[in-house]
C-alpha positions, 0 to 999 in steps of 0.5 A: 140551851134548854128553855128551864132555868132550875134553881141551884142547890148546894150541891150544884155549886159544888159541882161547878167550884169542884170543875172550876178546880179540875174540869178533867175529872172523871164523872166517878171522881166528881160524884165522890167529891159531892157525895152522889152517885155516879148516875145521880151526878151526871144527870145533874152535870147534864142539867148544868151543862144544859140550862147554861150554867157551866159554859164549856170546858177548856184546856190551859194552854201553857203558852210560855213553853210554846213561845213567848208572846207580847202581851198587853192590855189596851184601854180603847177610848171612843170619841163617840158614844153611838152604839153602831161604834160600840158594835162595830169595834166589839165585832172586829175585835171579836174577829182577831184572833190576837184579842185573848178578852175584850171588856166593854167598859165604865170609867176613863175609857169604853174598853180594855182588850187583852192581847197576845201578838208575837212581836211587838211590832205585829201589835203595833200594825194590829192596833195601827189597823183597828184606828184605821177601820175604827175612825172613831177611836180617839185614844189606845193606851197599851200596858205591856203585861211584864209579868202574869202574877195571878192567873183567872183559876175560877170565880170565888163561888162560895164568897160571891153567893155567901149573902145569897138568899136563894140557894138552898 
């Protein structure tokens, strides 16, 4: 990660909005979509890429023509709010594969965790290990995904910055 932090201009966020809609697209496509040229594009694509503005590009996987997976969400309560408990479940979860996303977390619980197991009775065993590594969980309470109604397809960029007086 570069050391400079430059300022986004609206052709920067119109390069991010554009890749968060198809990240495949050849440099020539994108440079059309925001009006550069190709050269000019990746030279602005680099410097995203580079000052940590776009953090990787990733292939959704259609996992139900693969298998079809038990998914769940977990909230995770903490009987206690010392941060070595925080840490410790933060890195075990970090460390299983089954454990899609992990959030850390205000409210009625101290994290929401979703994931993917093959049988019910693996997440079971999975959940079963993280109480006994983890003594310090006082509480698990699983939501079964049913059904995915709205799949994460990039963040609402133009709404988010709207009241945004910084860019240019």
């Amino acid at each position: 990660m570069s050391s400079s932090n430059h300022a986004l201009d609206r052709t920067d966020l119109k390069i991010l909005q554009t890749l968060q809609a198809d990240g495949r697209m050849t440099n020539k496509e994108l440079a059309d979509q925001v009006n550069l040229s190709p050269s000019a594009c990746h030279q602005r694509l680099q410097k995203l890429i580079d000052d940590d503005w776009l953090q990787g590009f990733m292939g959704q996987v259609n996992i139900e023509r693969l298998c079809a997976p038990v998914q769940c969400i977990a909230t995770i309560s903490l009987g206690t709010h010392a941060p070595d408990a925080f840490r410790f479940l933060e890195k075990r979860v970090e460390a299983m594969p089954e454990a899609l996303e992990a959030f850390t977390v205000s409210g009625g619980c101290d994290f929401i965790v979703r994931f993917a197991c093959t049988h019910m009775s693996d997440y079971m065993t999975l959940t079963n290990s993280l109480i006994q590594e983890c003594p310090e969980i006082s509480n698990i309470v699983t939501h079964v995904i049913m059904k995915h109604s709205k799949v994460f397809r990039g963040y609402p960029v133009k709404e988010l910055l709207s009241q945004h007086p910084k860019i240019s």
